[in-house]
DORO-979642 format. One record per atom (N, C-alpha, C): residue in three letters; x, y, z. Coordinates in steps of 0.02 Angstrom, whole numbers, padded with zeros to 5 digits, always signed. Layout:
ALAXYZ/...
REM end
This chain:
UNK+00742-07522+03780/UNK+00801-07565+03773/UNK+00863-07521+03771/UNK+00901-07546+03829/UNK+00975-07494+03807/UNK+01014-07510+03748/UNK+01029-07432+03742/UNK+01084-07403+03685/UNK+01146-07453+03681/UNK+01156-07527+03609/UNK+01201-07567+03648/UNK+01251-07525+03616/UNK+01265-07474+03546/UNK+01326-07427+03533/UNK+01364-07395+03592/UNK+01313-07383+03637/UNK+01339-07332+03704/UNK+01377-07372+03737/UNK+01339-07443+03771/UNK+01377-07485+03824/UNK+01423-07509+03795/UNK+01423-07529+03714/UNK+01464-07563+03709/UNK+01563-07516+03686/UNK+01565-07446+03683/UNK+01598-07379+03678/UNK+01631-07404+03757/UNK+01716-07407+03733/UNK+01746-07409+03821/UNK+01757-07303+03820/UNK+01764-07342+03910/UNK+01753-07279+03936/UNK+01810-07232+03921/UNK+01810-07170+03932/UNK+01864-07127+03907/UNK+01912-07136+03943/UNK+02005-07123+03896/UNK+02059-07132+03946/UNK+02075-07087+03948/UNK+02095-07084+04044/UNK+02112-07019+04067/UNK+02197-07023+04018/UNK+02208-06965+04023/UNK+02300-06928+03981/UNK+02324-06945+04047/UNK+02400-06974+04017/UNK+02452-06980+04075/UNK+02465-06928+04066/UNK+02507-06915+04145/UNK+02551-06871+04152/UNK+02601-06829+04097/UNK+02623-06877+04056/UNK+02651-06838+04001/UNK+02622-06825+03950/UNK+02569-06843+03943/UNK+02512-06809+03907/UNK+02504-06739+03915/UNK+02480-06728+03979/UNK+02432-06678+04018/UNK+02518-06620+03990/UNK+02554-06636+04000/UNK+02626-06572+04015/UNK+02618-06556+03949/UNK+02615-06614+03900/UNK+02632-06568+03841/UNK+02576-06524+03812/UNK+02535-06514+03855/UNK+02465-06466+03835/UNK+02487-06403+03861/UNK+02535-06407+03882/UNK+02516-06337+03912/UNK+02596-06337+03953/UNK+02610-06243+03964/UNK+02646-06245+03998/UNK+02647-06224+04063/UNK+02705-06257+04109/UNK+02706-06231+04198/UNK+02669-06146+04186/UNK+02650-06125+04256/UNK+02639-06060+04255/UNK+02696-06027+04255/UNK+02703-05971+04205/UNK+02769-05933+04196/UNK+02794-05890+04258/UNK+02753-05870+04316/UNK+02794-05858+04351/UNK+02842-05891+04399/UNK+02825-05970+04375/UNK+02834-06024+04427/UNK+02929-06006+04396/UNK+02941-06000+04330/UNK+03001-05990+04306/UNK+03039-05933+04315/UNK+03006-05878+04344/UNK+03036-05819+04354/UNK+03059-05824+04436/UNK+03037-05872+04477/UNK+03067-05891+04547/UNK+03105-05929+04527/UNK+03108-05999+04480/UNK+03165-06035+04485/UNK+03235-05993+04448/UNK+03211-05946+04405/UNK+03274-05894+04379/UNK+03299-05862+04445/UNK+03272-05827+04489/UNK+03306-05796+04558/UNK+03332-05837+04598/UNK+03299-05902+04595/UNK+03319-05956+04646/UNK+03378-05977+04627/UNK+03399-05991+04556/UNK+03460-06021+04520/UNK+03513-05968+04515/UNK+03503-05908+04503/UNK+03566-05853+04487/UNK+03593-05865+04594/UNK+03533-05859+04625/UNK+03574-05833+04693/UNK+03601-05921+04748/UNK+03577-05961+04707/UNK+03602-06021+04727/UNK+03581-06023+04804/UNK+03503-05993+04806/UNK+03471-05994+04871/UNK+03424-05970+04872/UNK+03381-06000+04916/UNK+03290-05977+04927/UNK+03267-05916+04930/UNK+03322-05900+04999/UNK+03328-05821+05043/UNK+03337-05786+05001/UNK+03378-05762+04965/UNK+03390-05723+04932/UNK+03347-05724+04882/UNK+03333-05759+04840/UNK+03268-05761+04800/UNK+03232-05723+04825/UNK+03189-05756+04869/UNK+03145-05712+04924/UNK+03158-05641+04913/UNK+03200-05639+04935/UNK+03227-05566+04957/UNK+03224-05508+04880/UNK+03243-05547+04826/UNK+03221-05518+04770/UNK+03163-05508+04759/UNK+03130-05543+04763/UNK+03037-05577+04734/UNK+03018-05527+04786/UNK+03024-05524+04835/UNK+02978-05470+04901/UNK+02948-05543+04901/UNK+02954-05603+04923/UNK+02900-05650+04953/UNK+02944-05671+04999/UNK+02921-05738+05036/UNK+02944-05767+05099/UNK+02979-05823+05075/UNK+03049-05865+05089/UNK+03067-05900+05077/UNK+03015-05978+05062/UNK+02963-05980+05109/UNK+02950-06037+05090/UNK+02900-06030+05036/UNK+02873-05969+05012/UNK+02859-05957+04976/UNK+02884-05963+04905/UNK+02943-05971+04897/UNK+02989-05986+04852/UNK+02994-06072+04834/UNK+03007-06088+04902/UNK+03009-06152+04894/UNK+02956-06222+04872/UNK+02894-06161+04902/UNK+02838-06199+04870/UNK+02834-06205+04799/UNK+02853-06129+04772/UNK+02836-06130+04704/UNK+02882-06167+04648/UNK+02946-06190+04684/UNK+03002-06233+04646/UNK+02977-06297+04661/UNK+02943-06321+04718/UNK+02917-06380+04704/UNK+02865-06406+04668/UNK+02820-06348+04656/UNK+02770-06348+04601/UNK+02807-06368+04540/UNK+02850-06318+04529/UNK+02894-06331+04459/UNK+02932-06396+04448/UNK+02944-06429+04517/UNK+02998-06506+04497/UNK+02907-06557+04491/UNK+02867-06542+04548/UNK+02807-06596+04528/UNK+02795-06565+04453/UNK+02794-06537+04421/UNK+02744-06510+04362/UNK+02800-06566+04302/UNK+02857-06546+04319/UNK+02919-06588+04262/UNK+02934-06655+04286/UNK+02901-06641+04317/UNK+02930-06743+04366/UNK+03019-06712+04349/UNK+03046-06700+04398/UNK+03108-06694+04371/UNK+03142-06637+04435/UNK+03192-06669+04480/UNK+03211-06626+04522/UNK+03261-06581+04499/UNK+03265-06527+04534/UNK+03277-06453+04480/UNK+03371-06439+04551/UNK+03353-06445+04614/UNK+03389-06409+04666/UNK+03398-06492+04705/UNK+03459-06506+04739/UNK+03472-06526+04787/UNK+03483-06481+04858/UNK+03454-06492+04888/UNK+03438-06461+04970/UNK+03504-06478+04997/UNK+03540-06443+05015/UNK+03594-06454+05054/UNK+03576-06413+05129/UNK+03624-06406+05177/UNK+03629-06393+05243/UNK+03606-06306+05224/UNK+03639-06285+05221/UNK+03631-06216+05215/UNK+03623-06157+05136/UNK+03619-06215+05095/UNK+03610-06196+05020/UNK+03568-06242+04997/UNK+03562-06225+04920/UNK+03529-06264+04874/UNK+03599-06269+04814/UNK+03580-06315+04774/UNK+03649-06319+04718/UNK+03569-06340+04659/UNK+03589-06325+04617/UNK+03549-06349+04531/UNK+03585-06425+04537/UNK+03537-06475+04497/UNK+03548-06535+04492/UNK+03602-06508+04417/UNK+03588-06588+04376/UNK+03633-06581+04319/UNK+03554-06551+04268/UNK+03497-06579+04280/UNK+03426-06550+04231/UNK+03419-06476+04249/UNK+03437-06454+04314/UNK+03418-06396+04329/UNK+03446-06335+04321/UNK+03533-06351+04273/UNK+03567-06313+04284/UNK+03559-06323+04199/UNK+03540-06369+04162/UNK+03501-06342+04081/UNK+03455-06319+04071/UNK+03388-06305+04140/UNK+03343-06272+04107/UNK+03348-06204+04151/UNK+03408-06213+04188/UNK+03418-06135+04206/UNK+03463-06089+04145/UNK+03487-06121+04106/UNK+03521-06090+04067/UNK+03463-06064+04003/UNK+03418-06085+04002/UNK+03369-06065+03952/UNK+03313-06027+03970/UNK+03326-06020+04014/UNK+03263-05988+04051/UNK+03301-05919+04056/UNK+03361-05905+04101/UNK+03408-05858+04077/UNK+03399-05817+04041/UNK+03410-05863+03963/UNK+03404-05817+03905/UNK+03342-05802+03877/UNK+03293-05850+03900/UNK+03230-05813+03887/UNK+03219-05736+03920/UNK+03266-05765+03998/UNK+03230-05677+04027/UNK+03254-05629+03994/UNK+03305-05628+03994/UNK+03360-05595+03955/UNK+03313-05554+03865/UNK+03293-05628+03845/UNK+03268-05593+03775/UNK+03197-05544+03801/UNK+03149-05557+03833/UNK+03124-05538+03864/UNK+03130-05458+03895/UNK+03180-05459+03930/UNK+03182-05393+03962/UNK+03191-05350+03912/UNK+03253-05354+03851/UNK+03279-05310+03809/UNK+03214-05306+03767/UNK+03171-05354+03732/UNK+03102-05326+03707/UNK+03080-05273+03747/UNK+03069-05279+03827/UNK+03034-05216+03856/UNK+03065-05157+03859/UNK+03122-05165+03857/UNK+03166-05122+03847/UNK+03167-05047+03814/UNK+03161-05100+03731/UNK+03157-05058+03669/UNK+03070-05047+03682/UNK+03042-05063+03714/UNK+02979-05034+03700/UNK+02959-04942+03740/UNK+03026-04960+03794/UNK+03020-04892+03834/UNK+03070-04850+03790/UNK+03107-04861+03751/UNK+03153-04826+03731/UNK+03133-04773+03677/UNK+03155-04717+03693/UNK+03145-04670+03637/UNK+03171-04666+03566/UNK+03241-04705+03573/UNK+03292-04701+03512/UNK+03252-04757+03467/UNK+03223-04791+03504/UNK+03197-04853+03451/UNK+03146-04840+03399/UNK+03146-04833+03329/UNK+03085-04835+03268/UNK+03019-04850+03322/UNK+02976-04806+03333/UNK+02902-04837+03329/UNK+02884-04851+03255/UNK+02804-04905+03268/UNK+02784-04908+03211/UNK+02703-04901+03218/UNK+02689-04836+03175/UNK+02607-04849+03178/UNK+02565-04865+03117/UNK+02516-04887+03137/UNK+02454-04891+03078/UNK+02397-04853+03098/UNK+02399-04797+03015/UNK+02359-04746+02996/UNK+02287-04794+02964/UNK+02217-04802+02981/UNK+02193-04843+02938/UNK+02121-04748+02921/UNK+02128-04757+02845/UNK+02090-04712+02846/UNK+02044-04713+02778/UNK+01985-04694+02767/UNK+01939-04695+02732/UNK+01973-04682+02649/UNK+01960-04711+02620/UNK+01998-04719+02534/UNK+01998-04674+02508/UNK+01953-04609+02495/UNK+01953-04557+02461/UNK+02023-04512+02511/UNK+02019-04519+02551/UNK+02061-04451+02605/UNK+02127-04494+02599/UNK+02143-04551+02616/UNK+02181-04595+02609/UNK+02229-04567+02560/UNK+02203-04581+02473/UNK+02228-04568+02421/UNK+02215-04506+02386/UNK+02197-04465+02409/UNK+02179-04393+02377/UNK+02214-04362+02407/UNK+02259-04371+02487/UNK+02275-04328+02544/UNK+02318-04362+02556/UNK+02287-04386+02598/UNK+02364-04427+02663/UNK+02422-04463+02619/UNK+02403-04513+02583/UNK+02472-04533+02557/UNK+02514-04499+02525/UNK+02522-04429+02523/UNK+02578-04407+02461/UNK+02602-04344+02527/UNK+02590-04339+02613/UNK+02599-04329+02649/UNK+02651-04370+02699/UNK+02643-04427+02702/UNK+02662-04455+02754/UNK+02753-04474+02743/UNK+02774-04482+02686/UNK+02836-04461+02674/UNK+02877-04417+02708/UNK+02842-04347+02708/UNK+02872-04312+02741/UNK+02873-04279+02814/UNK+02831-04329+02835/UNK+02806-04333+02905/UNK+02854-04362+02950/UNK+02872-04436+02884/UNK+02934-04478+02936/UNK+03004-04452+02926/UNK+03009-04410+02851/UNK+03089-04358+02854/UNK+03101-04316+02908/UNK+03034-04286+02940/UNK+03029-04250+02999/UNK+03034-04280+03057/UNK+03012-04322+03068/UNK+03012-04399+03128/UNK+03052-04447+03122/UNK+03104-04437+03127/UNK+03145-04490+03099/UNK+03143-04580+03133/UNK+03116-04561+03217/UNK+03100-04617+03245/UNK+03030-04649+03249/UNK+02986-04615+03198/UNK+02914-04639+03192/UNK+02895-04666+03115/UNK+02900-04731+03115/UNK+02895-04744+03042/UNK+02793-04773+03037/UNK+02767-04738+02961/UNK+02711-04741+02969/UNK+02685-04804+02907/UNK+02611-04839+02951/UNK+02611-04894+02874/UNK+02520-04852+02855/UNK+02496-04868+02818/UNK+02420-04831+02787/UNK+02400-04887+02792/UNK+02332-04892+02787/UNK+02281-04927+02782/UNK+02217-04890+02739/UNK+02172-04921+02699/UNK+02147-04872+02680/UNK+02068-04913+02686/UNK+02029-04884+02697/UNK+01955-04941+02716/UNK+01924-04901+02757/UNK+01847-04911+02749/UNK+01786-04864+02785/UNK+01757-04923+02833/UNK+01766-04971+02855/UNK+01744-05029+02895/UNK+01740-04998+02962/UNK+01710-05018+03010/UNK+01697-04994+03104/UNK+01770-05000+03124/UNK+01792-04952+03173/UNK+01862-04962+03178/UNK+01847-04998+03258/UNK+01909-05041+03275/UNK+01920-05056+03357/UNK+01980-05071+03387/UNK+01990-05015+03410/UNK+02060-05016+03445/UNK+02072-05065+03473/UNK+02039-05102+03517/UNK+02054-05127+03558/UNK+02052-05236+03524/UNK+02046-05236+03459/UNK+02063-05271+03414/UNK+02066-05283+03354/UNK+02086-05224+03342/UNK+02143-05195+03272/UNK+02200-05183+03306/UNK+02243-05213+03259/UNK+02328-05163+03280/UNK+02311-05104+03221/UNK+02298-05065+03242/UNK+02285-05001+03216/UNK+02284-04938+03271/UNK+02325-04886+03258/UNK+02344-04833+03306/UNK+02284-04778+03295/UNK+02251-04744+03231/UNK+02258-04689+03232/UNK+02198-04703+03177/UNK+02132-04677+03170/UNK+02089-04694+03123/UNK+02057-04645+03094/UNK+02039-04625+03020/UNK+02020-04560+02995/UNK+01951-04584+02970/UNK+01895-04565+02994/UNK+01833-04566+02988/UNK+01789-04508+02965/UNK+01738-04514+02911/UNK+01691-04443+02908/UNK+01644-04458+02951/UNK+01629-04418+02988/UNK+01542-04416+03044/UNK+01550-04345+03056/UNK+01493-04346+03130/UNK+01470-04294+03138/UNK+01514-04264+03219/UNK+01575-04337+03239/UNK+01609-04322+03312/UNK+01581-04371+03358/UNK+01524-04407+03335/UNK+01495-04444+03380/UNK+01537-04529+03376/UNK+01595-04549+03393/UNK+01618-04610+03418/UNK+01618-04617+03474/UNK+01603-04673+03479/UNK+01581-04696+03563/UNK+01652-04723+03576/UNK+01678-04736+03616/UNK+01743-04746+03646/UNK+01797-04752+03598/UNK+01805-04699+03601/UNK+01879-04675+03539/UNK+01888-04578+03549/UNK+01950-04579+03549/UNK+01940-04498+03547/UNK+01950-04498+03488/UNK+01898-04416+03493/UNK+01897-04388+03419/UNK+01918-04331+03419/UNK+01944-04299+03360/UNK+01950-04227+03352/UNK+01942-04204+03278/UNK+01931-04151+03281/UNK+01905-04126+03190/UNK+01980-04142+03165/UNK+01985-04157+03111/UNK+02031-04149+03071/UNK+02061-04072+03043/UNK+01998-04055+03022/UNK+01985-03983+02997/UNK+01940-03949+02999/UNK+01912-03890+03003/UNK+01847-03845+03006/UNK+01839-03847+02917/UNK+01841-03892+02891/UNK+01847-03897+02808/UNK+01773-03870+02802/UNK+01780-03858+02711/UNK+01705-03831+02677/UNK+01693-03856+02621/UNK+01675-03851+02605/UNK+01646-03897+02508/UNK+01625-03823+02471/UNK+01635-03843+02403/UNK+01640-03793+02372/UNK+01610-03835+02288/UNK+01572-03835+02246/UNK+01587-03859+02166/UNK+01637-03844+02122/UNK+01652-03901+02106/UNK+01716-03917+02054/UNK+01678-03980+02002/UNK+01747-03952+01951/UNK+01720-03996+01874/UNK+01766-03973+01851/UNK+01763-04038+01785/UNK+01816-04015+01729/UNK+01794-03952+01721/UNK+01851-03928+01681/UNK+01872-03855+01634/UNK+01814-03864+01591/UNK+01780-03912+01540/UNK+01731-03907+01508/UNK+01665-03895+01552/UNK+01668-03884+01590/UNK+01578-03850+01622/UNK+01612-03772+01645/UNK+01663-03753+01624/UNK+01683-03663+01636/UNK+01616-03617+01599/UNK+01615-03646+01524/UNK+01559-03609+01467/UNK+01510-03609+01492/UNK+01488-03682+01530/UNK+01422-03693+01545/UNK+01399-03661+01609/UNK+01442-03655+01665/UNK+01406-03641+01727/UNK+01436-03577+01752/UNK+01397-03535+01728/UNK+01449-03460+01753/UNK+01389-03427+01829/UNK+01339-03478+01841/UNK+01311-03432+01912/UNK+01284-03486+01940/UNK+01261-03491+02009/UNK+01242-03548+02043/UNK+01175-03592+01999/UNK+01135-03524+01980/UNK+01077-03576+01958/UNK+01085-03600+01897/UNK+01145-03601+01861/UNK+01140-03648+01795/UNK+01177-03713+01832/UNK+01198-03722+01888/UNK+01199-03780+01900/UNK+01133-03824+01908/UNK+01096-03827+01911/UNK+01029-03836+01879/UNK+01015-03877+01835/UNK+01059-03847+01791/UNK+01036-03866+01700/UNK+01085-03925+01713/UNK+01147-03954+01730/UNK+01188-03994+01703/UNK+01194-04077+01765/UNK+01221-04119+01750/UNK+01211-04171+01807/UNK+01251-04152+01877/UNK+01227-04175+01920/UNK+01260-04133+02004/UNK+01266-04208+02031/UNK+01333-04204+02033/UNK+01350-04286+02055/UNK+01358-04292+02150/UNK+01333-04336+02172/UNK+01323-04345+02240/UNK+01335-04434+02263/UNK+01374-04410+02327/UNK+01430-04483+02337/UNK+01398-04493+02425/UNK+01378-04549+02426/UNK+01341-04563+02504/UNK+01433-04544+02539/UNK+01384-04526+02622/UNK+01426-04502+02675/UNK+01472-04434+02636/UNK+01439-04413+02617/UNK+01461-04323+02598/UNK+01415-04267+02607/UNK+01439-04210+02600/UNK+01385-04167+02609/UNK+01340-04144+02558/UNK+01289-04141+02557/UNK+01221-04153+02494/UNK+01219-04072+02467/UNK+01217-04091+02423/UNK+01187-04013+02369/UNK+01152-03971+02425/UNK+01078-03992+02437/UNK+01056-03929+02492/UNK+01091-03900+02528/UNK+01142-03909+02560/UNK+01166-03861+02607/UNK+01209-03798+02572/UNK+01261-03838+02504/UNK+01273-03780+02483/UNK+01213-03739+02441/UNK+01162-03736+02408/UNK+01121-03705+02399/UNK+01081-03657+02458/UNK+01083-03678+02522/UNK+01057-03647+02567/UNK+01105-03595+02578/UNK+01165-03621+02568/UNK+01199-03558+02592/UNK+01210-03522+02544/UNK+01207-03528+02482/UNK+01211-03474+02414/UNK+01139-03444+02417/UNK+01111-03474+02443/UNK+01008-03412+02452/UNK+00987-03429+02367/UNK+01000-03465+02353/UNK+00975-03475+02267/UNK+00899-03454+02265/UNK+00875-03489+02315/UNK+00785-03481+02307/UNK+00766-03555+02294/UNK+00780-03581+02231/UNK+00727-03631+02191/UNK+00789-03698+02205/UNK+00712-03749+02245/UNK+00764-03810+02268/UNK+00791-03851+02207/UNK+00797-03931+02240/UNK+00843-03954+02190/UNK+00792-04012+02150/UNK+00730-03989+02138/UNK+00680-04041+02119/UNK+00686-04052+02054/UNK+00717-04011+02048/UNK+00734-04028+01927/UNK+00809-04023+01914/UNK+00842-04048+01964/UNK+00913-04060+01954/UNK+00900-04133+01936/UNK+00977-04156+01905/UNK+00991-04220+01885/UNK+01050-04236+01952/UNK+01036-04299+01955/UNK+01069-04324+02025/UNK+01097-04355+02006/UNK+01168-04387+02003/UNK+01191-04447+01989/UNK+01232-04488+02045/UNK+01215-04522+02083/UNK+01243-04561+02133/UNK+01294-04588+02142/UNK+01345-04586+02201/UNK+01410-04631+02205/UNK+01410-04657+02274/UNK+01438-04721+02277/UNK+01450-04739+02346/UNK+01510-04727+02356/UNK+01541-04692+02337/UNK+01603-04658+02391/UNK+01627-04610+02335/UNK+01652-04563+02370/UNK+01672-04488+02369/UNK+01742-04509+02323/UNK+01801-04551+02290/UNK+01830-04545+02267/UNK+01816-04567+02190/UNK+01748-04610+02185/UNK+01736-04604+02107/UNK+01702-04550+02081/UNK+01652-04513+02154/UNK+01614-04460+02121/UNK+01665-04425+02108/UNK+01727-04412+02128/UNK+01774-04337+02080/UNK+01800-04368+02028/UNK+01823-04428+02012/UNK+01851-04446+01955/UNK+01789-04437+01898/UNK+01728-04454+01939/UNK+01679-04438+01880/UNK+01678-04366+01843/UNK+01674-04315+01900/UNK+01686-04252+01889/UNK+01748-04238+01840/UNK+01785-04265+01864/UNK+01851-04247+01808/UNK+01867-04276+01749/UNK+01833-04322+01747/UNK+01807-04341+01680/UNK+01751-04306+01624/UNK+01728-04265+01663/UNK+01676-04217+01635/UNK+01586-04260+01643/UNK+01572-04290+01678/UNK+01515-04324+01705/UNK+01473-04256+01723/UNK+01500-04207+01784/UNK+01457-04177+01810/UNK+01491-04127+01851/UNK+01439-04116+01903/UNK+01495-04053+01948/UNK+01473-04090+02016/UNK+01542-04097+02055/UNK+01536-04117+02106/UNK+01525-04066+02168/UNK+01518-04080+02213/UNK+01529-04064+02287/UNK+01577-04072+02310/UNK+01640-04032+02329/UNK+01691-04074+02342/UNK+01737-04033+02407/UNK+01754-04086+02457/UNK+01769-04054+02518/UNK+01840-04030+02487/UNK+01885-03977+02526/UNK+01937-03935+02500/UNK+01999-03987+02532/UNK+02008-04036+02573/UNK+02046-04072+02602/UNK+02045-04134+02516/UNK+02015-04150+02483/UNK+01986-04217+02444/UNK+02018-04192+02380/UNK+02029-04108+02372/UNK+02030-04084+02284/UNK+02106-04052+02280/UNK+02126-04027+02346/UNK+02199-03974+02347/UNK+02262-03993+02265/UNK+02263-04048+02272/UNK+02309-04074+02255/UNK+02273-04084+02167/UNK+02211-04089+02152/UNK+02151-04075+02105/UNK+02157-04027+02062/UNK+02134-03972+02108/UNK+02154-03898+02095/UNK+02233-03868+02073/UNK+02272-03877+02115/UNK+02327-03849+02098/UNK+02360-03907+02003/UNK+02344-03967+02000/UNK+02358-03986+01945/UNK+02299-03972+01878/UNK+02251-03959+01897/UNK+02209-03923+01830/UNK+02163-03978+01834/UNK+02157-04033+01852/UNK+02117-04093+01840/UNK+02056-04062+01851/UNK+02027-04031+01906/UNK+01975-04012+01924/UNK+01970-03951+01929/UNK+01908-03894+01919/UNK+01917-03818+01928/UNK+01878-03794+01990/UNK+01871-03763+02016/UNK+01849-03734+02058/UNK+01789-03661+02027/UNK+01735-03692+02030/UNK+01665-03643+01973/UNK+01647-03580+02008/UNK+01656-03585+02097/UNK+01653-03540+02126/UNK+01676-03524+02188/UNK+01687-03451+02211/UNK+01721-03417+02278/UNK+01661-03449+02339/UNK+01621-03443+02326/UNK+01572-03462+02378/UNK+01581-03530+02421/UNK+01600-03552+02497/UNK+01611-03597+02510/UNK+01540-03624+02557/UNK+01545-03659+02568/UNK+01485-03694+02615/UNK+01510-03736+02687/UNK+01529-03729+02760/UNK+01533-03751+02798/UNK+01512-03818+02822/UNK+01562-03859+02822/UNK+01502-03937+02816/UNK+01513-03944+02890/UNK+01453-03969+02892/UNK+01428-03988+02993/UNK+01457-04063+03022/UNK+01477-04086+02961/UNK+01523-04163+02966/UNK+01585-04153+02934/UNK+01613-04199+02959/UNK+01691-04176+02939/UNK+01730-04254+02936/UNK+01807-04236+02926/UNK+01851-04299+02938/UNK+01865-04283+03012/UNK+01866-04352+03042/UNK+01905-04348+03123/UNK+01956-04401+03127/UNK+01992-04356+03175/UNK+02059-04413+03182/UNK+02041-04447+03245/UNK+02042-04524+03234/UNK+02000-04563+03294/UNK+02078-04604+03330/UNK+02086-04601+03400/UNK+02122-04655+03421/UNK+02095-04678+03502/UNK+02133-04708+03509/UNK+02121-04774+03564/UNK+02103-04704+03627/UNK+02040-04710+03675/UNK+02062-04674+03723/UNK+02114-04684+03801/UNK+02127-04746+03779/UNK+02203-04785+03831/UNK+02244-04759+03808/UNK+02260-04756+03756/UNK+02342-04754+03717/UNK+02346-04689+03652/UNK+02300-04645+03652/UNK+02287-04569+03593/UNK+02349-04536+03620/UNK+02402-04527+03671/UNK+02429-04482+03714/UNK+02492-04508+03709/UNK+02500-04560+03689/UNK+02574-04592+03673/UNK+02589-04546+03630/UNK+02681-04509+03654/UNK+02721-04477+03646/UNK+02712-04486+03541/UNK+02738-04530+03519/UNK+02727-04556+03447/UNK+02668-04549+03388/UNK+02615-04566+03443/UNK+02537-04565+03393/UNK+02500-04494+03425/UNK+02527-04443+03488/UNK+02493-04393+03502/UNK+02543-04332+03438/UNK+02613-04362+03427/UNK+02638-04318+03376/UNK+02604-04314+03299/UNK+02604-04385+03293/UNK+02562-04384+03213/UNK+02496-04341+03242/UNK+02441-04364+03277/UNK+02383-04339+03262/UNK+02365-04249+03256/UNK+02451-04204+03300/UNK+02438-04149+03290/UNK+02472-04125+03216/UNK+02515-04152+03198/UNK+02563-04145+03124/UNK+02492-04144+03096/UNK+02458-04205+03075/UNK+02397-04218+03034/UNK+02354-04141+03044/UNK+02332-04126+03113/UNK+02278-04066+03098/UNK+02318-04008+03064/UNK+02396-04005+03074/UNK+02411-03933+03058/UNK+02427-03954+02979/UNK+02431-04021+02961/UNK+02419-04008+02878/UNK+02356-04002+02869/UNK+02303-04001+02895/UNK+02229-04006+02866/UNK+02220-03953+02868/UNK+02235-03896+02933/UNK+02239-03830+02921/UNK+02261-03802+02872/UNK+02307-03809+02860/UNK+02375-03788+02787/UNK+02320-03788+02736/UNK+02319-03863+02716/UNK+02272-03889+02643/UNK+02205-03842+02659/UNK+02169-03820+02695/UNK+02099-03768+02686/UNK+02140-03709+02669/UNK+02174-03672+02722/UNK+02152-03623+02694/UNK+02221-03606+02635/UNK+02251-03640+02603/UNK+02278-03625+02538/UNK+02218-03638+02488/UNK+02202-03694+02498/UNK+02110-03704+02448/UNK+02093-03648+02458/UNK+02066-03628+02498/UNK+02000-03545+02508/UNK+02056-03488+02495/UNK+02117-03502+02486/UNK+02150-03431+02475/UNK+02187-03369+02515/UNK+02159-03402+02581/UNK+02181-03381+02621/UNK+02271-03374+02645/UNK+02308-03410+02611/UNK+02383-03431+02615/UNK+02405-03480+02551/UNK+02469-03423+02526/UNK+02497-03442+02471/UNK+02517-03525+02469/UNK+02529-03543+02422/UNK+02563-03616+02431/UNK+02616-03626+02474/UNK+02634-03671+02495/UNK+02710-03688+02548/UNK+02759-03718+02515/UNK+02822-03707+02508/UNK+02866-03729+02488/UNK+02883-03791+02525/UNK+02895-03852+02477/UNK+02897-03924+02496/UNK+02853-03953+02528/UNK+02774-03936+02498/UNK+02712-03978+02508/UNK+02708-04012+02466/UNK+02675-04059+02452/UNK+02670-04077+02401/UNK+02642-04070+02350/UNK+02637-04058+02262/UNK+02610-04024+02239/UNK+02575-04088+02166/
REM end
């Protein structure tokens, strides 16, 4: 037995005409011919702007009067003239181009503020980069910078985000990368584990704090040759590298701590530095950007400023170079 809800449902009504317009607008280039067509008060010349063929023109203005129900040009003998509708929505269209062009304008222009977004992992973020970027834009006066701070998958290509600071191993798949720094990790702790840990293997005896996506105790032990692994150490876990140092500096334990994460650590006393011995980490921070757009004049300047402070910040950590006057301290 038929569905009587169905038969008895009238059939769908098609949208009038003025329905259908207000969904949507003419195709915009249909308006960038009637702008040439209206300034030169003729087809030809339009044409002649556009690089198309006059009737080419004319087709596309008649698209535009069927699309408005609304005639735009009276056809005269050897011209066209704007009606009285055509000579109001030539005046707005005008100033659209107008607003239009000067946007593209300032986008080619050098004198104009760029603006980028730094989005970078929270520990490096706030241990590093932010007490930097101040004086990045005193130096740049036409590049103003905003932070972001978050370990989430980055995507250029839908994020408005320029420039992304990631720990791995170099392996991003469509993004360029570059080291940040040839950085190293080294143990640090409060001033209260000085008494306690005067040689590698009494780190041993006390808690050895470890923060996922960092570099693990074994490697610096491998490279100090201690001998005896880490099977009767105390481990204490962090999911990210900026509570394991607050833990440390609270006197929790002795961290691992990359020399880019502590500079600013070290030089204020918060954290000590237990030993000369550094350890080379095989992962690092990388500066990630778009591989379309890494080369823009603006975001190719930040990303080299950025390595030559990451350079700076190692080797004043390792000792290698005194402090700099007007770093930040």
């Amino acid at each position: 037995m038929p569905d009587t809800r169905t038969l008895n449902q009238p059939a769908p009504r098609e949208a009038s005409r003025d329905e259908r317009r207000s969904l949507r607008l003419p195709p915009l280039n249909l308006f960038r011919t009637f702008d040439a067509a209206a300034r030169h008060a003729s087809f030809r010349l339009a044409a002649d702007e556009l690089c198309v063929t006059p009737s080419a023109v004319s087709q596309q203005i008649r698209q535009l009067e069927e699309f408005l129900d609304t005639r735009l040009f009276r056809r005269l003998t050897r011209r066209v003239e704007l009606t009285r509708e055509g000579s109001q929505l030539a005046a707005t269209v005008q100033e659209v181009m107008a607003m239009l062009s000067s946007s593209c304008e300032r986008l080619y222009d050098p004198g104009v503020p760029s603006v980028l977004c730094i989005n970078a992992v929270p520990a490096l973020a706030l241990r590093w980069l932010v007490s930097r970027l101040k004086r990045f834009m005193e130096e740049n006066q036409h590049i103003k910078v905003s932070l972001l701070a978050s370990s989430d998958p980055l995507d250029f290509e839908r994020q408005d985000v320029d420039i992304g600071v990631r720990w791995g191993s170099g392996n991003f798949p469509g993004m360029r990368a570059e080291r940040l720094a040839g950085d190293t990790v080294f143990p640090v702790a409060s001033a209260d584990y000085l008494e306690r840990v005067r040689e590698p293997l009494d780190l041993l005896k006390v808690p050895l704090l470890q923060a996922q996506s960092a570099v693990p105790w074994a490697t610096w032990f491998e490279a100090m040759d201690t001998g005896p692994g880490l099977a009767s150490a105390e481990v204490v876990y962090f999911n990210e590298v900026g509570l394991m140092l607050e833990a440390a500096a609270c006197g929790q334990g002795i961290a691992l701590a990359s020399s880019l994460l502590v500079e600013n650590d070290l030089r204020s006393g918060k954290l000590i530095r237990l030993f000369d011995t550094a350890a080379r980490a095989e992962e690092g921070f990388y500066i990630l950007s778009s591989e379309a757009l890494g080369e823009k004049p603006p975001i190719a300047r930040l990303r080299e400023w950025l390595q030559r402070e990451a350079y700076l910040s190692t080797e004043i950590v390792n000792g290698r170079v005194a402090s700099v006057p007007g770093r930040p301290e």
